[in-house]
N, CA, C and O atoms as a MOPAC input file, in Angstrom:
PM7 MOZYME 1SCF
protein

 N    159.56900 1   181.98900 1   165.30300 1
 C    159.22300 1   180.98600 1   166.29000 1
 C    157.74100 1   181.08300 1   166.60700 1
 O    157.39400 1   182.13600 1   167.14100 1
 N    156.52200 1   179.89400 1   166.30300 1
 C    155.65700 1   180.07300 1   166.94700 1
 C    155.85600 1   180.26400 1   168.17500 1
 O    156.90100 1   179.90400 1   168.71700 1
 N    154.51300 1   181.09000 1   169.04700 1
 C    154.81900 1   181.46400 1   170.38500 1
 C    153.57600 1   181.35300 1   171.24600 1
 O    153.56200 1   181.64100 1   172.44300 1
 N    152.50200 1   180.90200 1   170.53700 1
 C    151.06900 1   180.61500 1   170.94000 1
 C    150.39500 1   180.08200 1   169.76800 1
 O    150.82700 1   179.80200 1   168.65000 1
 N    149.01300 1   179.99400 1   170.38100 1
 C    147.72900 1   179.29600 1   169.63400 1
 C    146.91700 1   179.91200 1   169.48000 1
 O    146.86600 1   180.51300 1   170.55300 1
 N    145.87400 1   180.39700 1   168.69000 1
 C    144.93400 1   180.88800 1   168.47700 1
 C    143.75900 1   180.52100 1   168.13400 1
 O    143.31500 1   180.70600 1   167.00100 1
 N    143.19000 1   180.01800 1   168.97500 1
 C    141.88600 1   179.43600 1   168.41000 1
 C    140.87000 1   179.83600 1   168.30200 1
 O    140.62200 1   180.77600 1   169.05700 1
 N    139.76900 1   179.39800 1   167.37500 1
 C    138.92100 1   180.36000 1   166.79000 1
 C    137.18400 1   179.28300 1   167.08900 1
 O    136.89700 1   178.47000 1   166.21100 1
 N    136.54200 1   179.38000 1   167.92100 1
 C    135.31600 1   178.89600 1   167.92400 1
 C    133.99900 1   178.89300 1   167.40800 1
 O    133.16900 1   179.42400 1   168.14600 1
 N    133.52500 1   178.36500 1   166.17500 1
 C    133.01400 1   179.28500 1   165.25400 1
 C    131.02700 1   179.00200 1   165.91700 1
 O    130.36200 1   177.97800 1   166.07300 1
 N    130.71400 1   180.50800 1   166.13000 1
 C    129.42200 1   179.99100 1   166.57700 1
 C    128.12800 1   180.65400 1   166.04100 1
 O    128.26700 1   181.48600 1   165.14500 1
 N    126.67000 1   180.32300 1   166.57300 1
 C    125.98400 1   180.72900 1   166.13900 1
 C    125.34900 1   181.75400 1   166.93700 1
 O    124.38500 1   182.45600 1   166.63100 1
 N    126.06200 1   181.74000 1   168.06100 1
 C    125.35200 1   183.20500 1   169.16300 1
 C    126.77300 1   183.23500 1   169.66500 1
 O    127.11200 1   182.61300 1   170.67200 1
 N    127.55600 1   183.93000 1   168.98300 1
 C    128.73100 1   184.51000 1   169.17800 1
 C    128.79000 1   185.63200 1   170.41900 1
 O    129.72900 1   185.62400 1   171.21500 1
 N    127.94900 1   186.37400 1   170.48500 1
 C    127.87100 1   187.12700 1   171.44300 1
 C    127.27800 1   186.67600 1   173.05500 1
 O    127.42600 1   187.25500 1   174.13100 1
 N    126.54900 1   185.38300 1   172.70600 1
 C    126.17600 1   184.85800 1   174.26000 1
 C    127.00000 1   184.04100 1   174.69900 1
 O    127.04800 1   183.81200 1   175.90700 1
 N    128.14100 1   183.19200 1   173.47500 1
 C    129.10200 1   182.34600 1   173.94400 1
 C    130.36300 1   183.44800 1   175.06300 1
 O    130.88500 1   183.21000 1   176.15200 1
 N    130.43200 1   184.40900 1   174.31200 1
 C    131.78600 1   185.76100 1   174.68500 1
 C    131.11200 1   185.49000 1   175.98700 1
 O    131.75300 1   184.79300 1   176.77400 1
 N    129.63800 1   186.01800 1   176.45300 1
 C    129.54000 1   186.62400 1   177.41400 1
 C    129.51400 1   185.06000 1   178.57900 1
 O    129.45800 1   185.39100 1   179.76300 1
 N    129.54200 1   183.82200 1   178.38400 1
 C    129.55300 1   183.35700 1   179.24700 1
 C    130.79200 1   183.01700 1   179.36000 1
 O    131.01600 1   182.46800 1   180.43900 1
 N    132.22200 1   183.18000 1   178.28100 1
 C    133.75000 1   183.30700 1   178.98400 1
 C    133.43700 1   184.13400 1   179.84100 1
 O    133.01900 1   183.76800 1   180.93900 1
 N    133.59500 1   185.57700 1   179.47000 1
 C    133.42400 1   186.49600 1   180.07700 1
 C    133.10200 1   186.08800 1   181.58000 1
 O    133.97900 1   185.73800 1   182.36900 1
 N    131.79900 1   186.16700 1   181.87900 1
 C    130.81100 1   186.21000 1   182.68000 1
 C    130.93400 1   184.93900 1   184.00700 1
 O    131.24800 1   185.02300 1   185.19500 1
 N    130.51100 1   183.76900 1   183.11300 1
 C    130.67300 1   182.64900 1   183.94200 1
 C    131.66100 1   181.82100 1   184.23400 1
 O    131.83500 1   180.99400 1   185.13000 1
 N    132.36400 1   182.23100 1   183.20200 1
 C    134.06900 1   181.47400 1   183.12700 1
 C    135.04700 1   182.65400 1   183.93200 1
 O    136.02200 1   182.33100 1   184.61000 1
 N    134.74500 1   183.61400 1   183.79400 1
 C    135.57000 1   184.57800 1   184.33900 1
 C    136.85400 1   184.87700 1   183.66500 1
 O    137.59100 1   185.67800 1   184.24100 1
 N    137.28100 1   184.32100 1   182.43800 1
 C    138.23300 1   185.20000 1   181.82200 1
 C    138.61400 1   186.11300 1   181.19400 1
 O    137.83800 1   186.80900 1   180.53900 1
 N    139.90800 1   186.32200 1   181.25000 1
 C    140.42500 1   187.77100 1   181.33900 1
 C    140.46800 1   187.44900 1   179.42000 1
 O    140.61200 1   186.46100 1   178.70000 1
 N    140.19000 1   189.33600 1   179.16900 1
 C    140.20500 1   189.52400 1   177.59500 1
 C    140.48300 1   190.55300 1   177.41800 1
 O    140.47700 1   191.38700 1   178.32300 1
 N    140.85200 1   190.84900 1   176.06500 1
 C    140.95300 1   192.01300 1   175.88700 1
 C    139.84800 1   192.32600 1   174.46700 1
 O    139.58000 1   191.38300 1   173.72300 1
 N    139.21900 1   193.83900 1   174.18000 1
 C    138.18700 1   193.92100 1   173.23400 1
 C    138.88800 1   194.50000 1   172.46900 1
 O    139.50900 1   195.51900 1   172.77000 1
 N    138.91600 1   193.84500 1   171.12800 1
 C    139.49000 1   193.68300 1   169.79400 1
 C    138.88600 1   195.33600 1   168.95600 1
 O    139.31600 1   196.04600 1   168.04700 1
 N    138.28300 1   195.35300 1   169.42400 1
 C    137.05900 1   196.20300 1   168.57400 1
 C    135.60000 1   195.54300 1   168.24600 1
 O    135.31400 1   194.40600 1   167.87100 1
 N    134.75100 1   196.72800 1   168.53700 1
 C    133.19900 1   196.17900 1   168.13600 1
 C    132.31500 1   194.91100 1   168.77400 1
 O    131.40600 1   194.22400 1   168.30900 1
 N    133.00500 1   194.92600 1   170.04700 1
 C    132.31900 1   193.52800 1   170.84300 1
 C    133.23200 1   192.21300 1   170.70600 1
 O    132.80500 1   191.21200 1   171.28100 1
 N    134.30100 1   192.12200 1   170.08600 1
 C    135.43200 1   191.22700 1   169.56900 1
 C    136.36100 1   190.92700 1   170.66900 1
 O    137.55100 1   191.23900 1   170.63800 1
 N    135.64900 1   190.16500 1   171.87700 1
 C    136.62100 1   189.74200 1   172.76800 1
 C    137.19200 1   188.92700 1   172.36700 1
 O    136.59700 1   188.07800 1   171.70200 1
 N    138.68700 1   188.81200 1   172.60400 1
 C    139.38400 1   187.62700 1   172.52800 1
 C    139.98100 1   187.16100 1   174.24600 1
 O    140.25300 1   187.86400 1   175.22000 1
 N    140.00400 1   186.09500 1   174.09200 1
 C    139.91500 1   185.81600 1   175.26600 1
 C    141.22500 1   184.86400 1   175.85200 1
 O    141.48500 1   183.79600 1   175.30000 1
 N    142.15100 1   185.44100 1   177.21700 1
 C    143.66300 1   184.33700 1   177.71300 1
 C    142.91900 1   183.33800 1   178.15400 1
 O    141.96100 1   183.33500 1   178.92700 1
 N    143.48800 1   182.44300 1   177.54900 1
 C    142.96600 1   180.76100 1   177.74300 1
 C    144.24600 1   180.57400 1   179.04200 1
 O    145.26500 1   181.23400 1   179.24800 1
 N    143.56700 1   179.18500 1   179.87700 1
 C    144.48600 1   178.87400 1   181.01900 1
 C    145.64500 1   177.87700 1   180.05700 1
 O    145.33700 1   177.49100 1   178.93000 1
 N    146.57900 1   177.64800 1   180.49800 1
 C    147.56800 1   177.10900 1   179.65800 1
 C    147.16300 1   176.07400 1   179.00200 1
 O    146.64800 1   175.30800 1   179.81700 1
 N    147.10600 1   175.45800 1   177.49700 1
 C    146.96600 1   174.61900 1   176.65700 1
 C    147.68700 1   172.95800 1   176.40200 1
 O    148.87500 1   172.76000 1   176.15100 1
 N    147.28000 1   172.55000 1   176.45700 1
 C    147.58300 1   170.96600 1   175.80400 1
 C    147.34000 1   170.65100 1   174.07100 1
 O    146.29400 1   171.13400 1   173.63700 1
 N    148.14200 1   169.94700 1   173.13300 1
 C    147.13100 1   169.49600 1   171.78500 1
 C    147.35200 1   167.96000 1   171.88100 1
 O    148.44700 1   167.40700 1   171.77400 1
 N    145.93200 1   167.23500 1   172.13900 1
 C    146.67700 1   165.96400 1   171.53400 1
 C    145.63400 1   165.61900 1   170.09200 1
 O    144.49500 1   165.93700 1   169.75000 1
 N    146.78900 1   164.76300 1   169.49500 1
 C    145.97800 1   164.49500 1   168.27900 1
 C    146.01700 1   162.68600 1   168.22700 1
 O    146.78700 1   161.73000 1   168.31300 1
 N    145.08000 1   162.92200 1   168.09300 1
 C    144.09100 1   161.74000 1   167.82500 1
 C    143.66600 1   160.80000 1   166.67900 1
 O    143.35000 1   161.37200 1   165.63600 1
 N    143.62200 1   159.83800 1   166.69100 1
 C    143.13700 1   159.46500 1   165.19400 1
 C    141.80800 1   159.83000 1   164.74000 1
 O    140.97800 1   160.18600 1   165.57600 1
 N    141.47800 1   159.77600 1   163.35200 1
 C    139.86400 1   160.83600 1   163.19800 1
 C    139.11600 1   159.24900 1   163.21500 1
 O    138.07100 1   159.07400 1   163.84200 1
 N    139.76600 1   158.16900 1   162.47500 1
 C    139.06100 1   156.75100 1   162.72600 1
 C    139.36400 1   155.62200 1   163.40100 1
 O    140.09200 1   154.93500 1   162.68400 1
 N    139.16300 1   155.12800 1   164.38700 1
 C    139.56500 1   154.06500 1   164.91100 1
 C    138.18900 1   153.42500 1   165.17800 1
 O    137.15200 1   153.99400 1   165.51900 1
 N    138.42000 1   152.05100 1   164.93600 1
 C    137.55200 1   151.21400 1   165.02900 1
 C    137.37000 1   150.62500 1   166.96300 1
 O    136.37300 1   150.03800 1   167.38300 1
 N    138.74900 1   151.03600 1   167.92800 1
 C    139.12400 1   150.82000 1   169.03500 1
 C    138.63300 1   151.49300 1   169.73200 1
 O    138.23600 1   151.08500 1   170.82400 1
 N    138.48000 1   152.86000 1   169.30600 1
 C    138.08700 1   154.05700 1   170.01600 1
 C    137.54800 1   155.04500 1   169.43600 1
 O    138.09700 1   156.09100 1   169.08900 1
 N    136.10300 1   154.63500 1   169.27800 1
 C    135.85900 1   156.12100 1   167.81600 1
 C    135.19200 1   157.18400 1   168.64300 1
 O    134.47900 1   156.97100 1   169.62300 1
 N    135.51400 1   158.37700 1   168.12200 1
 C    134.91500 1   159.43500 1   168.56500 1
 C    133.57900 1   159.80400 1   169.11900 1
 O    132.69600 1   160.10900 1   168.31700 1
 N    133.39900 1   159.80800 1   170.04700 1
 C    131.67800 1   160.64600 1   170.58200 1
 C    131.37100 1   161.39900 1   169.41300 1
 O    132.03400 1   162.07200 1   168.62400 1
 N    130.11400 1   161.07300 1   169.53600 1
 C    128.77900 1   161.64000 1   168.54200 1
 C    129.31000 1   162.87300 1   168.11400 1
 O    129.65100 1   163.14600 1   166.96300 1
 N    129.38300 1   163.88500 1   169.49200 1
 C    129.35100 1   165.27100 1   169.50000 1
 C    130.95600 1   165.70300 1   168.34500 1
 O    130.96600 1   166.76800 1   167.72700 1
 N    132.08700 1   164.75500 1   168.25100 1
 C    133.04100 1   164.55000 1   168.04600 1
 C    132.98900 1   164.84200 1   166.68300 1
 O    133.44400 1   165.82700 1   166.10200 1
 N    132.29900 1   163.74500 1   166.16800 1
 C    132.51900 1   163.64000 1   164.66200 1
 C    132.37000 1   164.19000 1   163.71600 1
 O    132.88600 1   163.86700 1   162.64600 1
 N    131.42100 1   165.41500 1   163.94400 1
 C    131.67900 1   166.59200 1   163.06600 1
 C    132.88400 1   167.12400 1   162.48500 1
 O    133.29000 1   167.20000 1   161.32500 1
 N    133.45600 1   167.55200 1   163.86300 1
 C    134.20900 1   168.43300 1   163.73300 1
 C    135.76600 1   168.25100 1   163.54400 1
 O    136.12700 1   167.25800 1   164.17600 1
 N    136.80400 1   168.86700 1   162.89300 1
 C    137.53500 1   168.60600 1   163.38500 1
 C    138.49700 1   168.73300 1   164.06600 1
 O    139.57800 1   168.21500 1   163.78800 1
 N    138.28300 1   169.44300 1   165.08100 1
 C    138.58300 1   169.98100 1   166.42000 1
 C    137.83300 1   170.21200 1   167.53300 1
 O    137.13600 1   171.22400 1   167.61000 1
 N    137.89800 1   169.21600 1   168.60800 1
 C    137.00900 1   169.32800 1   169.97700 1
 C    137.65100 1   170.30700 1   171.31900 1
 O    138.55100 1   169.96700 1   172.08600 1
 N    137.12500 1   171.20000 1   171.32100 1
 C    137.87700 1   171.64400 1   172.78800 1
 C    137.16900 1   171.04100 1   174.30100 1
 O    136.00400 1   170.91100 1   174.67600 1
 N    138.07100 1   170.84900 1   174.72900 1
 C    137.98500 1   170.29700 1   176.11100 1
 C    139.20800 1   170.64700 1   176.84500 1
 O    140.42200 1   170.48600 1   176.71400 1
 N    138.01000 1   171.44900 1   178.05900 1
 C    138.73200 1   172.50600 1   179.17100 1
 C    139.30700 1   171.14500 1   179.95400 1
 O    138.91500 1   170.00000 1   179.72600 1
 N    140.54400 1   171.61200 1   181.13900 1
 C    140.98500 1   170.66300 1   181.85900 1
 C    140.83400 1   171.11900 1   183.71000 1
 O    141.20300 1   172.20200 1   184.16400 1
 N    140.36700 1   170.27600 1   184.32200 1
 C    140.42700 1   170.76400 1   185.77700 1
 C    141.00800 1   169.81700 1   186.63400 1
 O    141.46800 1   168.79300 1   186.12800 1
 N    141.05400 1   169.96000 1   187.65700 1
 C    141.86300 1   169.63700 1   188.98300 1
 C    140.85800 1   168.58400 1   189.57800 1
 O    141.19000 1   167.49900 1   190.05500 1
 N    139.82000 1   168.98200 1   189.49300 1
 C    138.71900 1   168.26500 1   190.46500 1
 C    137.26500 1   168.33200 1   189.81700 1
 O    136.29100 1   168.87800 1   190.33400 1
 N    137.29700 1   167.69600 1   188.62800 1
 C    135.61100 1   167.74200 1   188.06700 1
 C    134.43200 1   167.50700 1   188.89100 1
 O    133.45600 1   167.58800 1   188.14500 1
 N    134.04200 1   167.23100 1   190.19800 1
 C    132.69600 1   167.16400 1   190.64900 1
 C    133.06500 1   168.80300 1   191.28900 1
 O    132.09200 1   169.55000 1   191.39700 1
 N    134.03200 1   169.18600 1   191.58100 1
 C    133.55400 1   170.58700 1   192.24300 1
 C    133.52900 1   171.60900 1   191.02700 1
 O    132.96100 1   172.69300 1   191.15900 1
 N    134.13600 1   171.25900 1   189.87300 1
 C    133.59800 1   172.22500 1   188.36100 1
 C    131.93800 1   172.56000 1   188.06900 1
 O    131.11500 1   173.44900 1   187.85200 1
 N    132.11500 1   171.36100 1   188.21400 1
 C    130.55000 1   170.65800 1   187.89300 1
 C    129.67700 1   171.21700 1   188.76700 1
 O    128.59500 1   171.60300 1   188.32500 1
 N    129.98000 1   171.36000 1   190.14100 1
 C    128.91200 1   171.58600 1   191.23100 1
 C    128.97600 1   173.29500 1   191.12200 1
 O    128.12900 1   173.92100 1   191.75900 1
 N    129.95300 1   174.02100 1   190.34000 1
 C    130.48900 1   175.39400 1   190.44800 1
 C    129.63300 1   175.82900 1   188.82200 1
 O    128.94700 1   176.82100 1   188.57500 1
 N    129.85600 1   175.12700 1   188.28000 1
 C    128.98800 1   175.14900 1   186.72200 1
 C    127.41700 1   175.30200 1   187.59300 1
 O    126.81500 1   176.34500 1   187.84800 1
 N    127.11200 1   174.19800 1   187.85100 1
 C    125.79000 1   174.20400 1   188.15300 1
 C    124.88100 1   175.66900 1   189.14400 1
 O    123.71700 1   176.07000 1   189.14500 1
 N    125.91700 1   176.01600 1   189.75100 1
 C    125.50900 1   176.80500 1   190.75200 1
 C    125.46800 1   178.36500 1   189.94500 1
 O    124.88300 1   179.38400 1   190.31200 1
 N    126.13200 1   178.18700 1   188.98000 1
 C    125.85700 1   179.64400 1   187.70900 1
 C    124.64700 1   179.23800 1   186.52700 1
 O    124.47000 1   180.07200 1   185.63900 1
 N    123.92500 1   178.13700 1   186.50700 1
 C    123.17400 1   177.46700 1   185.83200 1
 C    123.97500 1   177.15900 1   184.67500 1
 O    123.70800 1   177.81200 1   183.66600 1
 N    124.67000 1   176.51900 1   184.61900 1
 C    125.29800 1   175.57800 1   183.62800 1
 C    125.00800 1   174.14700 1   183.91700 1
 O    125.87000 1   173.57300 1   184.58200 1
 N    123.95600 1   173.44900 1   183.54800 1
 C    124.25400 1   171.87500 1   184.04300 1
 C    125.08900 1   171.32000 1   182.86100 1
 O    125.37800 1   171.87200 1   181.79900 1
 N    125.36800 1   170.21900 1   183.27100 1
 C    126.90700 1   169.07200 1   182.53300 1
 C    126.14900 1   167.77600 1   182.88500 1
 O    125.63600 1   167.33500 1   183.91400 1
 N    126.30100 1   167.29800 1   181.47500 1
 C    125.96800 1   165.36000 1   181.55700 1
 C    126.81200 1   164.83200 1   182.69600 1
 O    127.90100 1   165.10900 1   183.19700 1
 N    125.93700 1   164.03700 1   182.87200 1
 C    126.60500 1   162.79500 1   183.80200 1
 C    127.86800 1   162.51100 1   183.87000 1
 O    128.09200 1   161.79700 1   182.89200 1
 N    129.01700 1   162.68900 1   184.58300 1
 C    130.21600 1   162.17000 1   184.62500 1
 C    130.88600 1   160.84100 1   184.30200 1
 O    130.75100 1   159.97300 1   185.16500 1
 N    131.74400 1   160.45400 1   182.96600 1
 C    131.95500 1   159.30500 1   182.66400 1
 C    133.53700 1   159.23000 1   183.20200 1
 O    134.10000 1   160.19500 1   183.71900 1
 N    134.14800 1   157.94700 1   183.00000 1
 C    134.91500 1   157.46200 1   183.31600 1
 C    135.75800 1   157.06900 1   181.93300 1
 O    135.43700 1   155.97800 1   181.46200 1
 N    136.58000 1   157.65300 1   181.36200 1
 C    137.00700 1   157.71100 1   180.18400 1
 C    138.53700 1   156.88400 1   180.24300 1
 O    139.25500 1   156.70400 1   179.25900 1
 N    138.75200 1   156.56400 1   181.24500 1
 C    140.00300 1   155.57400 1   180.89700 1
 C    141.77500 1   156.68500 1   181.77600 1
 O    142.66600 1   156.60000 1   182.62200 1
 N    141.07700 1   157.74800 1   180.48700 1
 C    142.31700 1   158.35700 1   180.57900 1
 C    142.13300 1   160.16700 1   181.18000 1
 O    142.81500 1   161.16700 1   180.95300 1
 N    140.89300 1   159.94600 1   182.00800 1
 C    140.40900 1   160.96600 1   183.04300 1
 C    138.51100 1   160.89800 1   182.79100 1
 O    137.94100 1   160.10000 1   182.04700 1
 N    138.06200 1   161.61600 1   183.36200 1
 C    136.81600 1   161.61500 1   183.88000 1
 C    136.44900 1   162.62100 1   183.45200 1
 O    136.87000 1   163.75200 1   183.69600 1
 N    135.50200 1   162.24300 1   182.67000 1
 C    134.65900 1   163.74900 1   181.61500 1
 C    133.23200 1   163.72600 1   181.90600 1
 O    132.48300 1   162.87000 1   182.37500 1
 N    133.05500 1   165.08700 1   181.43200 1
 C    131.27400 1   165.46800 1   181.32000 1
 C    131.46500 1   166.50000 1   180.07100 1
 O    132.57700 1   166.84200 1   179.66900 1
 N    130.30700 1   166.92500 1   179.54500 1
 C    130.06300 1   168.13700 1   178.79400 1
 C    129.29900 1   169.15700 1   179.56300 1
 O    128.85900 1   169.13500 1   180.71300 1
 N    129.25600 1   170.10000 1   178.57800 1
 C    128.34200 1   171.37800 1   178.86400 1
 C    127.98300 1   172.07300 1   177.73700 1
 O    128.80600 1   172.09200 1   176.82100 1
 N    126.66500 1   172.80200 1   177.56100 1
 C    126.64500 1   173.49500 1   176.43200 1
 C    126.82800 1   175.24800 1   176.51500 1
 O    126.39500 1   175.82700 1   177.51100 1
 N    127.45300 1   175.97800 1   175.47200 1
 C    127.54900 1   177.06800 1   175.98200 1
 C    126.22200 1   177.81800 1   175.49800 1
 O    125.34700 1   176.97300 1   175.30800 1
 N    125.73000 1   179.23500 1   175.20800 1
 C    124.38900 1   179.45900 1   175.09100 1
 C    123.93700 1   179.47700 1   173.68400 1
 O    122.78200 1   179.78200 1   173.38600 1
 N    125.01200 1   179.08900 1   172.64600 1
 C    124.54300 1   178.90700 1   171.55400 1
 C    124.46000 1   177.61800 1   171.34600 1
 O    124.53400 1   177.21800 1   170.18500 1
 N    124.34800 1   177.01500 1   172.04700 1
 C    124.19100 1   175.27800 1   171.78500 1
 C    125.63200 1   174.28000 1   171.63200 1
 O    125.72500 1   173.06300 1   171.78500 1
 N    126.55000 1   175.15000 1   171.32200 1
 C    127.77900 1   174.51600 1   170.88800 1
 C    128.48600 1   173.81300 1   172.30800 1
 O    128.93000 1   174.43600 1   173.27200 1
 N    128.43900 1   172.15300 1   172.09700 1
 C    129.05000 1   171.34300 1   173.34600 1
 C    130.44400 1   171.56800 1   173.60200 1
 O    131.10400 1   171.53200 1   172.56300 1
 N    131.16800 1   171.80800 1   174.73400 1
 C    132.20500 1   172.03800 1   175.32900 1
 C    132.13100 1   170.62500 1   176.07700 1
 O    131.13000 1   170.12000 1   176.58700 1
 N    133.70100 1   169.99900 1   176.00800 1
 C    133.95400 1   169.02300 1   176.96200 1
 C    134.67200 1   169.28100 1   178.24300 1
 O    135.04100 1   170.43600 1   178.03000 1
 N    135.24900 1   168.89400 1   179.77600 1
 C    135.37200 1   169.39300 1   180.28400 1
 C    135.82500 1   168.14100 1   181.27000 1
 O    135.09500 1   167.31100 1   181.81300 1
 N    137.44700 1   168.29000 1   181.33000 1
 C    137.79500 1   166.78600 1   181.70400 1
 C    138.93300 1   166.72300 1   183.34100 1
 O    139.31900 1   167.73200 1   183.93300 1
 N    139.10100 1   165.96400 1   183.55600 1
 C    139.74600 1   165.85200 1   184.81800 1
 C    140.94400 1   164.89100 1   184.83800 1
 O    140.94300 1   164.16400 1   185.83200 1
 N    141.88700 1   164.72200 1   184.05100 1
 C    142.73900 1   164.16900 1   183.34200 1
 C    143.68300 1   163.19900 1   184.28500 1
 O    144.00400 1   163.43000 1   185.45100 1
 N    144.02400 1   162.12500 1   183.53800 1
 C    144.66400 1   160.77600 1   184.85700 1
 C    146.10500 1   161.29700 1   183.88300 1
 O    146.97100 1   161.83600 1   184.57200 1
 N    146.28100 1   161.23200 1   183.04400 1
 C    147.41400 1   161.21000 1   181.71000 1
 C    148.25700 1   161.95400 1   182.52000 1
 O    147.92300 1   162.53200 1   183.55400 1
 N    149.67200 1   161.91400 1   181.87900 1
 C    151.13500 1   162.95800 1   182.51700 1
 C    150.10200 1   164.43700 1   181.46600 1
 O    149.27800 1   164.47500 1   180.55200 1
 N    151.01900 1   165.65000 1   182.56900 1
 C    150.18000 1   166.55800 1   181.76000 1
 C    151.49300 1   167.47100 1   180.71100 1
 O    152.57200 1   167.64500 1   181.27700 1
 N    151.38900 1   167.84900 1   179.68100 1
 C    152.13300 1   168.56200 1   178.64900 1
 C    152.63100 1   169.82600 1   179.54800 1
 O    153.82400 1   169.99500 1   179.80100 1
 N    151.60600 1   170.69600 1   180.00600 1
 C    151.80600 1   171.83600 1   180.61000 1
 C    152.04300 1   171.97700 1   181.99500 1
 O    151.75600 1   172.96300 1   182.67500 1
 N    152.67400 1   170.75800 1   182.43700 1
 C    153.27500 1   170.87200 1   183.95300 1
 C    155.33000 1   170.66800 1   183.76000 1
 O    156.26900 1   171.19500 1   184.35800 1
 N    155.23900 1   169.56400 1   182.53600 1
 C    156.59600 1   169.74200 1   182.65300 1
 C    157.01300 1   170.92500 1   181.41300 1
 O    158.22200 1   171.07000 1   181.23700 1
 N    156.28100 1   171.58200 1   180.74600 1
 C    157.00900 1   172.38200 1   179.89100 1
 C    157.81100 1   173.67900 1   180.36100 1
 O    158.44100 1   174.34600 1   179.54000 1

């Protein structure tokens, strides 16, 4: 039986991304060996998406990859104002239809999305 997810963030300052889970995110980890935090994520959602739609195509930051993570909160202007106050600033807050997003970058440059969700949520009725 799968029983979790494991996701793997592939970066270029691997060690300054750890330290701002760590640090500014405040989550809990355990060290793998050799600086190899892995890190408990707050409970997960997957939705999948189409990679092309002409209706709705992916943000810039999007299309690389193919997998975007985007954290979920309760109340994005007080994330945002809580980001900021650890020096994290976040783009402008949009209005996405299906919750209210901004980004952030972590210290290797790699964009994190960071959303406030209108949608039924996966991990309330599971």
């Amino acid at each position: 039986m799968i029983h979790a997810v494991h996701l793997l963030l592939y970066s270029t300052g691997a060690e300054a991304d750890r330290a701002f889970f760590r640090d500014v995110l405040g989550w809990s980890f355990v060290d793998a060996g050799h600086g190899w935090l892995i890190f408990a994520l707050p409970p997960t959602e997957l939705g999948v998406h189409p990679a092309d739609s002409d209706s709705a195509p992916a943000p810039a930051h999007e299309r690389l990859a193919a997998a975007t993570v985007y954290l979920m909160c309760d109340d994005l202007a007080a994330e945002v104002h809580s980001l900021a106050a650890k020096g994290v600033p976040c783009t402008p807050s949009q209005d996405a239809g299906w919750g209210i997003t901004t980004t952030f970058r972590l210290p290797s440059g790699t964009t994190i999305g960071l959303y406030q969700p209108r949608h039924p949520l996966a991990i309330r009725t599971a």
